[in-house]
Rosetta silent file (secondary structure, phi, psi, omega in degrees, C-alpha in Angstrom):
SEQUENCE: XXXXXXXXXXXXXXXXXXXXXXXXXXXXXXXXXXXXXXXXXXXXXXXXXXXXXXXXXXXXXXXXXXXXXXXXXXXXXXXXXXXXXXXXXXXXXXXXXXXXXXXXXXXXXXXXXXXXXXXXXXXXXXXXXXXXXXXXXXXXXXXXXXXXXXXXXXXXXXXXXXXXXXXXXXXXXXXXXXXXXXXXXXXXXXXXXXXXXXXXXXXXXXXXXXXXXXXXXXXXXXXXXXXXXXXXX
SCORE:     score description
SCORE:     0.000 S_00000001
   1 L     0.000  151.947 -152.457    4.482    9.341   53.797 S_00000001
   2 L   -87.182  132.090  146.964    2.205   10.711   56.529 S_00000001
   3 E     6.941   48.714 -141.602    0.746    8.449   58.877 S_00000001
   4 E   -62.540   87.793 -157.042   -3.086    7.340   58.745 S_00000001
   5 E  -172.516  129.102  167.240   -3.404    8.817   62.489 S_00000001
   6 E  -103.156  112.030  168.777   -5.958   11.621   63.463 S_00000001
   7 E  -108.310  146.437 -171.936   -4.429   12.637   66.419 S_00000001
   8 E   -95.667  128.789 -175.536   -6.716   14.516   68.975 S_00000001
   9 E   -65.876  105.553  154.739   -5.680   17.835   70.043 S_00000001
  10 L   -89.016   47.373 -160.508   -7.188   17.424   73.489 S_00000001
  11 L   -98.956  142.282 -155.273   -5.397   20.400   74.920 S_00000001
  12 L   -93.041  -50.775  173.626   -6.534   22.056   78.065 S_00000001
  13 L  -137.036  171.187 -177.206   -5.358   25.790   76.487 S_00000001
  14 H   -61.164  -50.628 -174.088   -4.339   27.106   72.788 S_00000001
  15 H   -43.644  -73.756  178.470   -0.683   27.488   73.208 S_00000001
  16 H   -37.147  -57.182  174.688   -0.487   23.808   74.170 S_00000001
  17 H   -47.457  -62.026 -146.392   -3.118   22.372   71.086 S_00000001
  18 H   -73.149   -8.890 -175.905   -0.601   24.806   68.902 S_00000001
  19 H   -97.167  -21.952 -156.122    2.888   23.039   70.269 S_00000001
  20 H   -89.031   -1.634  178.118    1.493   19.449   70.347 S_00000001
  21 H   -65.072  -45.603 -165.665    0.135   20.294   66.490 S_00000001
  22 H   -74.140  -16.022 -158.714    3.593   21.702   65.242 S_00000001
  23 L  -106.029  -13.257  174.468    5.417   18.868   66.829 S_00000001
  24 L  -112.881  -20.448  178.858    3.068   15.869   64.852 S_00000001
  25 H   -36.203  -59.664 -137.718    1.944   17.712   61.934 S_00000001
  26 H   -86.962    0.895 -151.594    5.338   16.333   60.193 S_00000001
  27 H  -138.129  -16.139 -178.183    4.401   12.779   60.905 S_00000001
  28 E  -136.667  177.059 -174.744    0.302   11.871   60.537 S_00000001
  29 E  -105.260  -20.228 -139.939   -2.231   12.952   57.864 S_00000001
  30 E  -172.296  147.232  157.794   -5.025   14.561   60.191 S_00000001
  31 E  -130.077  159.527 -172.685   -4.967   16.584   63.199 S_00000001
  32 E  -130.026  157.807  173.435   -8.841   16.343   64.926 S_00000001
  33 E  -130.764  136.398 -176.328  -10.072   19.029   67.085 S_00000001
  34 L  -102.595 -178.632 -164.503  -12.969   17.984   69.857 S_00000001
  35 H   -62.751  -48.352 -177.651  -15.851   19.701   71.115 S_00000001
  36 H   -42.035  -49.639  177.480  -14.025   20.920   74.360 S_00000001
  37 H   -51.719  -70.021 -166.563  -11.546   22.868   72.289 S_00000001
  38 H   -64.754  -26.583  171.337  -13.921   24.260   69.692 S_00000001
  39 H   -56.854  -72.225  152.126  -16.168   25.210   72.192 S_00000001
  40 H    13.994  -66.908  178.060  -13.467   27.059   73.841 S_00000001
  41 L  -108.400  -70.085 -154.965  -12.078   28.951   70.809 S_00000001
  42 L    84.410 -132.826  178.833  -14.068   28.250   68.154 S_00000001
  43 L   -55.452  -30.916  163.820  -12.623   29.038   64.931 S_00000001
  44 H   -63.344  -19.361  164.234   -9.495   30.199   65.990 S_00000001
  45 H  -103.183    9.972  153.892   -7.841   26.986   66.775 S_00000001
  46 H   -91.419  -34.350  152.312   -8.362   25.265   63.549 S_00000001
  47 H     4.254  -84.007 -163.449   -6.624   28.720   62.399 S_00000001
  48 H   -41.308  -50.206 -171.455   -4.107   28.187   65.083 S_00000001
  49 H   -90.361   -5.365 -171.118   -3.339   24.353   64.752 S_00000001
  50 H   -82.280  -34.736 -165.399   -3.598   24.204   61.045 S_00000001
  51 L    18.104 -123.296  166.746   -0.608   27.382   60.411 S_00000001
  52 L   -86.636    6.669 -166.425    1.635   26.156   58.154 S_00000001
  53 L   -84.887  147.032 -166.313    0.982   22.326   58.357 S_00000001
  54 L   -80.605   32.391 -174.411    0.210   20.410   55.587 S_00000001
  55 L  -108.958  168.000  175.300   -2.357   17.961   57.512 S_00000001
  56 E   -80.920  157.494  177.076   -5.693   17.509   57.331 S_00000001
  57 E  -107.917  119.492  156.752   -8.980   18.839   59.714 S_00000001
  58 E  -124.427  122.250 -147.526  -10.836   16.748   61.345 S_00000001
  59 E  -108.740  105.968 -151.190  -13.583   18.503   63.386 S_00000001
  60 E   -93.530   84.356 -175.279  -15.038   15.874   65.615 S_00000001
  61 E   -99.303  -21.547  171.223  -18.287   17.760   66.794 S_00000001
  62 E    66.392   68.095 -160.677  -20.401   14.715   67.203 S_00000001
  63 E   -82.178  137.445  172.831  -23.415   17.155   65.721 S_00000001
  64 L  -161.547  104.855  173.341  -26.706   15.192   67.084 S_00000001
  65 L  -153.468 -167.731 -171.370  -30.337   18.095   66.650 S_00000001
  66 L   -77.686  163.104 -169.322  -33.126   18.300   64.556 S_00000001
  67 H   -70.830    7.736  161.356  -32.150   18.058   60.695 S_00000001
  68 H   -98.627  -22.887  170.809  -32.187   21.852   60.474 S_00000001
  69 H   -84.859  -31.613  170.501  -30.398   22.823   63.064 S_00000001
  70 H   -61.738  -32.593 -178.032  -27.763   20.379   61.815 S_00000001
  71 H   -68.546  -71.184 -165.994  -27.607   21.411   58.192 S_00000001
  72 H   -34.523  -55.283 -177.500  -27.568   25.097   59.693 S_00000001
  73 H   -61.708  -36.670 -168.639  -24.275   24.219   62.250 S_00000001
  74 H   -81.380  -11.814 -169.455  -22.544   21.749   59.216 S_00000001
  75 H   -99.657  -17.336  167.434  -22.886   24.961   57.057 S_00000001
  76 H   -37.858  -97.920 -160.463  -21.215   26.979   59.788 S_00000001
  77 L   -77.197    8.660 -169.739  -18.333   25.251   59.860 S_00000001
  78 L   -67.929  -28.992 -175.120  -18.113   23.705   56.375 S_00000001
  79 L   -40.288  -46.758 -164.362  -16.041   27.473   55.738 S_00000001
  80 L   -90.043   28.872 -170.766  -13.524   26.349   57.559 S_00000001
  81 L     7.875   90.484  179.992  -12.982   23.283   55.343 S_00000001
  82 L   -79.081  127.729 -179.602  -12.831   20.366   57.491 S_00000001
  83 L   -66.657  -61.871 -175.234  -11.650   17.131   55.627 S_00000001
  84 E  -135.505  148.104  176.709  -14.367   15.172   57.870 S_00000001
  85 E  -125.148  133.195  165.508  -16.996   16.580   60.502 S_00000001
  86 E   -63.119  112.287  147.376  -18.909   14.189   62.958 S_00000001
  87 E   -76.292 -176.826  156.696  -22.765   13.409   63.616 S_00000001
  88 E   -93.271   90.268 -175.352  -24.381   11.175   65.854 S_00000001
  89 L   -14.244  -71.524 -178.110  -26.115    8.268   63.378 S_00000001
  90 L   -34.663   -0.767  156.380  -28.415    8.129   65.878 S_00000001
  91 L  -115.041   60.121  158.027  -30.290   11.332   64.473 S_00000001
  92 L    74.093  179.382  169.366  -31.564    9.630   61.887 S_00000001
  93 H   -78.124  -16.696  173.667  -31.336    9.619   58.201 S_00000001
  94 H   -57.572  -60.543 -151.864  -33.215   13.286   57.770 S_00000001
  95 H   -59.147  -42.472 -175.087  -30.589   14.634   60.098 S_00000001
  96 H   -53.281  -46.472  174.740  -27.773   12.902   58.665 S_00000001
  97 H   -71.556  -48.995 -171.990  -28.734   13.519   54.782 S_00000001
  98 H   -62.059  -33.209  176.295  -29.204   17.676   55.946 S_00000001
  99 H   -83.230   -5.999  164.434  -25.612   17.569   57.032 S_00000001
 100 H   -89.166  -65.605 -176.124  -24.286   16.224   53.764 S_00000001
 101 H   -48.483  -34.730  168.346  -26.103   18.134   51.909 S_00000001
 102 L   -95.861  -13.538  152.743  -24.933   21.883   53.676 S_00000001
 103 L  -145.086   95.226  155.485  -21.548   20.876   53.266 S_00000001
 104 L    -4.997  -85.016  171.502  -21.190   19.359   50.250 S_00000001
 105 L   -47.614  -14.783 -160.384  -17.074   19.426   50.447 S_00000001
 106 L   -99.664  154.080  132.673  -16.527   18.321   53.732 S_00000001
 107 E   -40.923  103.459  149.314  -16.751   14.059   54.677 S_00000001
 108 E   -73.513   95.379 -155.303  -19.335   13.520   56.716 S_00000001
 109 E  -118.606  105.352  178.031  -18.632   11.004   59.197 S_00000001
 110 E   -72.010  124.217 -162.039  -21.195    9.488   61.167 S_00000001
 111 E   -88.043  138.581 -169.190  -20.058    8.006   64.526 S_00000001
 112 L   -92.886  -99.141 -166.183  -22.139    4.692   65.090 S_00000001
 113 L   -88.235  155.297  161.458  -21.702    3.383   68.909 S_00000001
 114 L   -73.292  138.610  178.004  -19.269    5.514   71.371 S_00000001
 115 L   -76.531   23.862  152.852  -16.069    3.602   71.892 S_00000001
 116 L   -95.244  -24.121  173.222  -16.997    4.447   76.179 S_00000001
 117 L   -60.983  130.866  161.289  -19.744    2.113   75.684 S_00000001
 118 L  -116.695 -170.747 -169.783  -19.531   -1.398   76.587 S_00000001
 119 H   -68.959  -19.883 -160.323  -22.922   -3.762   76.125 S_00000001
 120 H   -96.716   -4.600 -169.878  -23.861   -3.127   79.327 S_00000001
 121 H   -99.167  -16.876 -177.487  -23.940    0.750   79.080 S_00000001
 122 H   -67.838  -43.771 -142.897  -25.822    0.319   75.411 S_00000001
 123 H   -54.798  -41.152  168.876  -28.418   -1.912   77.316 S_00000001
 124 H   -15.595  -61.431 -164.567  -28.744    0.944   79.985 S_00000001
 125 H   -89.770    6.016 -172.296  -30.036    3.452   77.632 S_00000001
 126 L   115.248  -10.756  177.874  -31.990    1.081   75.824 S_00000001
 127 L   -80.102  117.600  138.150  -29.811   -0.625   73.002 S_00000001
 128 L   -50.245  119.866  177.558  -30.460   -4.270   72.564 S_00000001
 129 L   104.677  168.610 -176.482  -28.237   -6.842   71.385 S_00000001
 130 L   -75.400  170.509 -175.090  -24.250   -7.155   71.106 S_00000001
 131 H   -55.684  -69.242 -168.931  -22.483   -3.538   70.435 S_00000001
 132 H   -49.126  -44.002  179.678  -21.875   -4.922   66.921 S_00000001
 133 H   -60.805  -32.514  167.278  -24.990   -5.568   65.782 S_00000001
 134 H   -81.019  -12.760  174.214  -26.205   -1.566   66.522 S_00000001
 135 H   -61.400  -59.768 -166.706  -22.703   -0.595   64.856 S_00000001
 136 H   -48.389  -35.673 -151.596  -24.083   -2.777   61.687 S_00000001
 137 H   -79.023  -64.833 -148.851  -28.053   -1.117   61.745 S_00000001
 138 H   -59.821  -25.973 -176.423  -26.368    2.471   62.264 S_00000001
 139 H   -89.833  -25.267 -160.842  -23.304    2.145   59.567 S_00000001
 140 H   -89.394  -25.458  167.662  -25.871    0.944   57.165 S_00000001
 141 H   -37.566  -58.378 -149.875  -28.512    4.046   57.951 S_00000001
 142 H   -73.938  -43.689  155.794  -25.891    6.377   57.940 S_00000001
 143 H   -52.149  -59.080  174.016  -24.192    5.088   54.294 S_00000001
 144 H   -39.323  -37.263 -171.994  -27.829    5.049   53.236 S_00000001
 145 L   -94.783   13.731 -174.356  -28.220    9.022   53.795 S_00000001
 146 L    98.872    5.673 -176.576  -24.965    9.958   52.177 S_00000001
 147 L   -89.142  128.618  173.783  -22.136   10.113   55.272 S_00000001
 148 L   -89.987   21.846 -174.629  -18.991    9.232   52.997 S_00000001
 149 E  -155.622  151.923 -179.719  -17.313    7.987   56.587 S_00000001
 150 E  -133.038  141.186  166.249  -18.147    5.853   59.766 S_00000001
 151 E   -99.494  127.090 -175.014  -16.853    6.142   63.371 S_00000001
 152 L  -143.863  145.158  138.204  -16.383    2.609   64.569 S_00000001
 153 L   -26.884  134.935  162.116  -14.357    0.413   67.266 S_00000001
 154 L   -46.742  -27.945 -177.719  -11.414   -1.243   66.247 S_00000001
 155 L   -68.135  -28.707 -171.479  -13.875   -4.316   66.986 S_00000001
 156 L   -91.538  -12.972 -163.893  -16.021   -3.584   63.976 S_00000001
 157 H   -48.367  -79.940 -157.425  -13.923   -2.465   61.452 S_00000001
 158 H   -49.424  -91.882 -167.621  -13.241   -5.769   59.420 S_00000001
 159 H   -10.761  -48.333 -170.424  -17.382   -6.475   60.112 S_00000001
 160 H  -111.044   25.799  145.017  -18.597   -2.861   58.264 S_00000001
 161 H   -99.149  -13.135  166.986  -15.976   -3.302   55.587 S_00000001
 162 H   -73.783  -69.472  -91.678  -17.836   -6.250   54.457 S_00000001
 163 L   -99.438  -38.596  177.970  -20.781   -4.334   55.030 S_00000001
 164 L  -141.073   59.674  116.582  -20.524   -1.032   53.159 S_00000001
 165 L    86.421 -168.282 -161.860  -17.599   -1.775   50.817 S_00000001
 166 L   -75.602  -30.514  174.668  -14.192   -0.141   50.083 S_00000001
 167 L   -34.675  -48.973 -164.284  -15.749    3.596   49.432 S_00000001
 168 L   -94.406  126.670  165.701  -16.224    4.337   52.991 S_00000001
 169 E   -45.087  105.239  149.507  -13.691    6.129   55.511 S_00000001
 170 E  -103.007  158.255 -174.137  -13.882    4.049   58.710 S_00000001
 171 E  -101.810   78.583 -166.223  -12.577    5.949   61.409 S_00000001
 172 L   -88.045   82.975 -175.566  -11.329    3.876   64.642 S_00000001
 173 L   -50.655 -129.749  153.457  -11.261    5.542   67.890 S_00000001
 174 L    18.011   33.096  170.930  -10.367    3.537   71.070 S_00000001
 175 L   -87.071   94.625  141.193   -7.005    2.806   69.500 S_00000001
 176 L   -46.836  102.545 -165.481   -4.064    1.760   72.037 S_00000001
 177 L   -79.611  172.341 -177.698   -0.224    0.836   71.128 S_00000001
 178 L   -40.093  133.154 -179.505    0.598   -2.113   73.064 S_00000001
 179 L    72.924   10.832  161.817    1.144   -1.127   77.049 S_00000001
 180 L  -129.126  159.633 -159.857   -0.853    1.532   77.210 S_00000001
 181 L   -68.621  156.549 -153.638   -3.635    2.508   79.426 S_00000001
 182 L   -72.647  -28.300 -166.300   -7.338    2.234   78.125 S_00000001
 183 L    57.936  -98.050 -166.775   -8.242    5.777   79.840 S_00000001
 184 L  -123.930   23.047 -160.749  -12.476    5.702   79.336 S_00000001
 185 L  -113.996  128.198  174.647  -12.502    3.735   76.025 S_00000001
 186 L   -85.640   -1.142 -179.993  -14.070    0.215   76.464 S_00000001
 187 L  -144.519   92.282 -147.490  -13.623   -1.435   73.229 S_00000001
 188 L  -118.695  172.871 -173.332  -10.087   -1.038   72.308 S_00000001
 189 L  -168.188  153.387  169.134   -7.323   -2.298   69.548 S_00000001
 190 L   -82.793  169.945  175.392   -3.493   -1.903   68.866 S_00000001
 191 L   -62.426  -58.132  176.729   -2.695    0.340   66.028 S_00000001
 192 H   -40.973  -65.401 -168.298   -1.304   -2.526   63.941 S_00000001
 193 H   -74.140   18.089  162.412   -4.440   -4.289   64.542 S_00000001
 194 H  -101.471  -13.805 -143.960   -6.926   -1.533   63.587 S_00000001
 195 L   -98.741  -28.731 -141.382   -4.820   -0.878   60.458 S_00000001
 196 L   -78.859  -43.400  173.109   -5.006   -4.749   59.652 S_00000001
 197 L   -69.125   19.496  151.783   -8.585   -5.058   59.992 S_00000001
 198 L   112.747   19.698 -177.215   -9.293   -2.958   57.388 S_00000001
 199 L   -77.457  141.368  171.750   -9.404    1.182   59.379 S_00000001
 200 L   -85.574  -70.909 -167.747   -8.533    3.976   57.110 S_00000001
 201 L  -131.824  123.056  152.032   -7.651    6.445   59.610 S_00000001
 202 E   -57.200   97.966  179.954   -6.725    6.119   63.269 S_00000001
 203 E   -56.088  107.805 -176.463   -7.855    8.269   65.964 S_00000001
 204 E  -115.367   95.800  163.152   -4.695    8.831   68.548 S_00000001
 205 L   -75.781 -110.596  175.046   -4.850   11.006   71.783 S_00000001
 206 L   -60.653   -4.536  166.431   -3.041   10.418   74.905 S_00000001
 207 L  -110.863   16.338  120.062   -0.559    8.334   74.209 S_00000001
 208 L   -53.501  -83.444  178.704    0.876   10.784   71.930 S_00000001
 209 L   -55.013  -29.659 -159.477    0.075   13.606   72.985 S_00000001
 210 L  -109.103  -24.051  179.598    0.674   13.200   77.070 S_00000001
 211 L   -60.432  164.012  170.993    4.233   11.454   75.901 S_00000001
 212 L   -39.387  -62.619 -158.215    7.471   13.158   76.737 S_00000001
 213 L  -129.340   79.226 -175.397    8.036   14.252   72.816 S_00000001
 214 H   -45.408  -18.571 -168.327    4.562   13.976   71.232 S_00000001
 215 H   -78.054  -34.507 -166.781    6.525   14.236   67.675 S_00000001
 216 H   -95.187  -14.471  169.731    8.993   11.153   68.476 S_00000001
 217 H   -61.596  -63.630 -168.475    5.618    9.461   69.847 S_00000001
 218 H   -81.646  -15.330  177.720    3.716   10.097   67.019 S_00000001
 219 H   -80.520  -30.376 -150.863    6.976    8.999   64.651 S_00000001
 220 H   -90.374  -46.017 -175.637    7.223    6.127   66.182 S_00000001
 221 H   -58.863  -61.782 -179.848    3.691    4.798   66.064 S_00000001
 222 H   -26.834  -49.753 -153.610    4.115    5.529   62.269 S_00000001
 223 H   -93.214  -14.679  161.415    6.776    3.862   61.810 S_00000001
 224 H   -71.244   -8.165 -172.431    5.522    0.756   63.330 S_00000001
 225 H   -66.460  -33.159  161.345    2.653    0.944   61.017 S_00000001
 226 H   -36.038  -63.843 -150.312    5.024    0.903   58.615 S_00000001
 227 H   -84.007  -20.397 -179.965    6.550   -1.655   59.506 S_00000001
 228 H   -67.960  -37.577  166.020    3.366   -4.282   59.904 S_00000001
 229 H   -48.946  -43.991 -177.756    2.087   -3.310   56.678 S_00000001
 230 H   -49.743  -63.113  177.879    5.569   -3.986   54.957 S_00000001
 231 H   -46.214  -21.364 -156.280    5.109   -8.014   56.539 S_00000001
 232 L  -106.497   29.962  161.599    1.923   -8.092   55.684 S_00000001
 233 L  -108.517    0.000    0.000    2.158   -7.735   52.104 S_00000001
């Protein structure tokens, strides 16, 4: 069985995104493509990374305009049938509800705080209060307008599984195995301990991907995932 691991194609050119795809594809559920990429290409690299693999697309665009220009861009790319596509909560419940609504098929998954943030970078732009508490207003906003998924911290998980029940995809970014370096994400977790507090699917970059044998990387992580679940039942 596949992994719960999104892992993000961060790849600097297409060739690369298309070997580190073929080499994890056999091993996770999701491959995610970021803005940098799709900007890049555009449509041709979910083409490209998708080929023959049986995983899922998740097209991490972080969509954040007025609620028309967002329904117009989620109807863009709903074609290219994305399991889940990204907003910002923060553009409201119009914007959020326009982007459900033009694509119908796809998960809409609204990302609540960025996992680069720490409290002192919310209060900077104006966010009040611990991190968790704008994860809480923003997962409940965002569940209110119809996104069937939330981007959260590994910190929040177990918090906005009380919060909006068993229905909803959380997402965790700022996921780390044990030993490995944080890179820009300030509110971090091991994979066992994202899975335990209650994350559906775990966002994995660089320490995959940047490994010797992203496939034996990405097998590995699995299989510890495996193995914590097995104890913990």
């Amino acid at each position: 069985m596949a992994a719960p691991i999104a892992v993000a194609i961060d790849a600097p050119e297409i060739e690369t995104a298309a070997r580190w795809a073929s080499a994890v594809a056999p091993h996770v559920s999701t491959l995610k493509v970021g803005l940098e990429l799709y900007l890049r290409y555009g449509p041709e690299i979910v083409a490209t990374i998708r080929g023959a693999n049986k995983v899922e697309l998740f097209l991490d665009l972080k969509l954040h305009d007025i609620p028309a220009t967002v329904a117009g861009a989620a109807r863009a790319v709903a074609r290219l049938r994305p399991r889940f596509l990204t907003v910002h909560a923060t553009g409201g419940s119009d914007m959020i509800r326009a982007a459900v609504e033009a694509a119908p098929d796809t998960r809409i998954a609204a990302v609540t705080v960025l996992t680069s943030l720490d409290e002192a970078a919310l209060e900077a732009v104006g966010v009040r209060g611990p991190a968790s508490d704008a994860v809480r207003r923003l997962a409940v906003l965002a569940v209110d307008a119809g996104a069937r998924a939330l981007v959260c911290s590994p910190q929040e998980v177990a918090s906005l599984r009380a919060e909006v029940g068993p229905d909803i995809t959380l997402i965790t970014p700022g996921v780390r195995p044990a030993g490995a370096e944080r890179g820009d994400q300030a509110r971090v977790a091991t994979p066992e301990e994202a899975l335990a507090a209650g994350a559906d699917l775990l966002v994995i970059g660089r320490p995959i991907t940047r490994a010797p044998d992203p496939g034996a990387a990405a097998a590995a992580i699995g299989a510890a995932l495996r193995r914590a679940r097995a104890t913990a039942s």
